[in-house]
C-alpha positions as CSV (number, residue, x, y, z in Angstrom):
1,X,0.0,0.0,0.0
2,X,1.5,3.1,-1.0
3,X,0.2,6.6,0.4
4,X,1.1,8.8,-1.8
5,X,4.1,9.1,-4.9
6,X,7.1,11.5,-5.0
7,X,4.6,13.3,-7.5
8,X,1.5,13.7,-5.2
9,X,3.8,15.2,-2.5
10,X,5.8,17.7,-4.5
11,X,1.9,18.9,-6.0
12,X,0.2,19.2,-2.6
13,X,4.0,21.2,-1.5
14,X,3.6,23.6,-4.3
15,X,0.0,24.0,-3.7
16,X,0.0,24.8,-0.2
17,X,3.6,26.5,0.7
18,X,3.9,30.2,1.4
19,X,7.2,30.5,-1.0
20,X,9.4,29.2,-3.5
21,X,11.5,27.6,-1.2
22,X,8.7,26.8,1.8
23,X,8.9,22.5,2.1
24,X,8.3,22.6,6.4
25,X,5.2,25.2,6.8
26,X,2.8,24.6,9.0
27,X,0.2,24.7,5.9
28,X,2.3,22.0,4.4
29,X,2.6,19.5,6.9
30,X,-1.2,19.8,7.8
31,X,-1.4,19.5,4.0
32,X,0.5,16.0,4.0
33,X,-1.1,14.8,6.9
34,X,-4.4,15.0,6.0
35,X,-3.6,13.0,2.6
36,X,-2.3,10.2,4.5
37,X,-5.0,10.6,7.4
38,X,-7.7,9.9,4.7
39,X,-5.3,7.2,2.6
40,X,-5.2,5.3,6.0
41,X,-8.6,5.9,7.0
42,X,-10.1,3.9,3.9
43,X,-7.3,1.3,4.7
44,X,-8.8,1.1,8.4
45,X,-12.2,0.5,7.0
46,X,-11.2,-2.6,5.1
47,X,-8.8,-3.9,7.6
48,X,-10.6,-3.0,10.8
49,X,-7.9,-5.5,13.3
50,X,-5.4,-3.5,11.7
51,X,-4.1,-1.8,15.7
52,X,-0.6,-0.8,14.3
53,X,-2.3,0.8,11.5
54,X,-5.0,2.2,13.6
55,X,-2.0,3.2,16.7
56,X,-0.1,5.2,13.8
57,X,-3.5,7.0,12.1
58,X,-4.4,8.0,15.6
59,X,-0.5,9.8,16.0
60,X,-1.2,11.5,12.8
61,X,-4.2,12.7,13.9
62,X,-3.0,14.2,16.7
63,X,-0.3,15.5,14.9
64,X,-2.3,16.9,12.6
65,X,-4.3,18.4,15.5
66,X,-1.5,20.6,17.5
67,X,-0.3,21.8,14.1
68,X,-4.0,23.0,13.1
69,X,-3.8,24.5,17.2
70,X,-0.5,26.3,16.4
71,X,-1.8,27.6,12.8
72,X,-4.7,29.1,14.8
73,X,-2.6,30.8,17.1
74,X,0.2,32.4,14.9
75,X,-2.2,32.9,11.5
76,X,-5.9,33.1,12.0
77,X,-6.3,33.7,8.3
78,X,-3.9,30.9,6.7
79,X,-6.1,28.7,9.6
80,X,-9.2,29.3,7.9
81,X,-7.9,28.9,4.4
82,X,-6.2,25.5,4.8
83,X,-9.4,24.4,7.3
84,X,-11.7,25.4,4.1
85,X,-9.1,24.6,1.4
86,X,-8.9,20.7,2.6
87,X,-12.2,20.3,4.4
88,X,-11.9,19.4,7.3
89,X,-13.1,20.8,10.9
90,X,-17.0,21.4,9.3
């Protein structure tokens, strides 16, 4: 099962970065997460005694979580654009 291609992740980088040379933003890594948050998630629905799988999706969930937390706080407006941009938190 592969996640996502060298492809997929250089697209959703150039989509959400702030600059030319922006790899590690905050927008970025929420970005990444939530691409393999919803690759796993249809994995977990298949394979539902999958507990490392599930142990893992729930990390990146929380990851995903405290870097949404820390977007808030620093950049209420880049918060709302990747929260609407990638659909999450309705």
């Amino acid at each position: 099962m592969t996640i996502m291609n060298k492809e997929e992740k250089q697209q959703i980088i150039t989509d959400y970065r702030r600059n030319d040379k922006d790899t590690g933003s905050a927008e970025v890594q929420i970005a990444l997460l939530t691409k393999k948050i919803n690759a796993l998630t249809e994995h977990m629905k298949i394979n539902k005694k999958d507990f490392s799988t599930r142990r893992g999706l729930l990390q990146m969930v929380g990851r995903r979580r405290r870097l949404l937390d820390y977007l808030k706080r620093t950049n209420q407006d880049g918060y709302v654009e990747v929260i609407k941009r990638l659909g999450i938190r309705k």
